[in-house]
C-alpha positions, 0 to 999 in steps of 0.5 A: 437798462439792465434790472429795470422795470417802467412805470409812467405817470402823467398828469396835466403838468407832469410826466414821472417815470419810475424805474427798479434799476440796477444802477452801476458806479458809471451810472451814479457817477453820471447823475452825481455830475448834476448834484447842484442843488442839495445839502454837503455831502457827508464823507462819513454817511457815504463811507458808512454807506459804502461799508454796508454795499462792500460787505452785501449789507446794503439790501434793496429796501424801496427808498428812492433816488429822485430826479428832477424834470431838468435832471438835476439830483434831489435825493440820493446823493450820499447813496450814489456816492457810496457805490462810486466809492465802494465799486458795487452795483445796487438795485435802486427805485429811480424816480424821474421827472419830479418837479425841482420844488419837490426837493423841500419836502424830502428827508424831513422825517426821523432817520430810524436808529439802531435801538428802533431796528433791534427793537423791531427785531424783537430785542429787549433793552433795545437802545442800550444793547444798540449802545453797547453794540456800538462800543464793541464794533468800535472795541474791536476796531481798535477805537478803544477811545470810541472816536466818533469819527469810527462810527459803526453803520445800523448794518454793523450794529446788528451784526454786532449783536448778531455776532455776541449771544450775549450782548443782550445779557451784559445790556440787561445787566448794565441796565439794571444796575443803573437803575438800583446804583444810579451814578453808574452809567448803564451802556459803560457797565454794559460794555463793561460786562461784554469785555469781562465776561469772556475772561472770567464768567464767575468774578463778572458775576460777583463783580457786577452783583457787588457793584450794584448793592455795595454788600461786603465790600471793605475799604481797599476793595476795588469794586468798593473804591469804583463805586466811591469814584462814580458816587463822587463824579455824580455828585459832582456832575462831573461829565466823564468821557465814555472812555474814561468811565470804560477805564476805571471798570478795567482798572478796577476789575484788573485789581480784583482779578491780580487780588490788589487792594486800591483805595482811588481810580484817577482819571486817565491823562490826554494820550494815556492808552487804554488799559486791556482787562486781563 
């Protein structure tokens, strides 16, 4: 096969070869045939999957796919479906010849998140800058309701990241304000601060600064009148959507950025579109 190495092992019982190989679409359509004996398959992991393989994200990390002594599929079934789908040849350890019980002690550890790989990376604030991240990829992609069904794969987060300097900046900013006015939610205020950052980096500064003490604000001010909305929905353990919270720091910063005094932030209606930061 093209790419492979061989290596066999045997013992009294069982003979398990294990095999570096280049597996093509024709190959993984192959062994999917005798995927009979495995959890339901995810559509969004294996587009998730595909995404990364099409864009050279997907990069060869030593987990395997294992095949059983009757060659039946016991894991990998979401990897070989994303390079049917995306097209893309991917290098891969193949294990074969495992006995079919082997099958129960797969996939039973904690899948690492984006926040754990930003945070290898070296990255402070690592699970709210992989939140933020998040919501930008999915702010870019036109998903300005943050849909989870447009979900950003670890791949596209980090590229995220990598992509905006400054995301680590609005991620601290988001996190310390949550922690000194604690009804803010610090991945909205974060996000908040990526969105406005690029349009006027002196009224972020003072928005965001007022946001956080309540300092010099009158009655009317549309920072004063957002914390009063987030003060009220805290003590009323209200449960806001992420894309409302987003809407009433745009609604607010377009206030201030047109020199408007309002005295309330109402949630949106089901449908309403989401208002662009001018």
């Amino acid at each position: 096969m093209p790419g492979a190495t061989h290596h066999r092992q045997t013992d009294q019982e069982t003979t398990v070869e294990i095999n570096l190989i280049d597996v093509t679409p024709e190959a993984a359509a192959i062994w999917l045939r005798n995927n009979t004996r495995n959890r339901p398959i995810s559509d969004r992991l294996v587009s998730e999957y595909a995404r990364d393989m099409a864009a050279g994200a997907f990069l060869f990390n030593g987990e395997a796919i294992k095949i059983a002594e009757d060659q039946t599929l016991l894991d990998g079934q979401h990897r070989l479906a994303a390079v049917v789908r995306s097209g893309v040849t991917i290098k891969f350890l193949v294990i074969q010849g495992l006995p079919i019980e082997a099958q129960d002690t797969m996939d039973t550890g904690r899948r690492r998140t984006a926040g754990d790989q930003l945070a290898i990376h070296g990255e402070a604030y690592s699970r709210n800058l992989a939140a933020i991240a998040r919501r930008v990829w999915q702010w870019e992609a036109g998903n300005t309701r943050f849909l989870t069904t447009q979900s950003p794969t670890n791949s596209e987060i980090l590229a995220t990241v990598t992509k905006h300097a400054t995301l680590g900046r609005s991620a601290e900013v988001g996190h310390r304000i949550a922690t000194s006015f604690r009804p803010s939610r610090s991945a909205v205020t974060g996000m908040a601060h990526h969105l406005f950052l690029d349009i006027d980096q002196n009224l972020t500064a003072q928005f965001f600064a007022r946001l956080e003490t309540g300092a010099d604000l009158s009655k009317g001010h549309p920072v004063l009148t957002l914390r009063d909305r987030l003060t009220q929905d805290k003590i009323l353990q209200r449960k806001i959507a992420y894309h409302q919270s987003v809407r009433y720091f745009i609604v607010a910063w377009n206030a201030l950025r047109e020199d408007r005094e309002i005295t309330l932030i109402k949630q949106a209606a089901d449908g309403t579109s989401m208002p662009m930061p001018i």
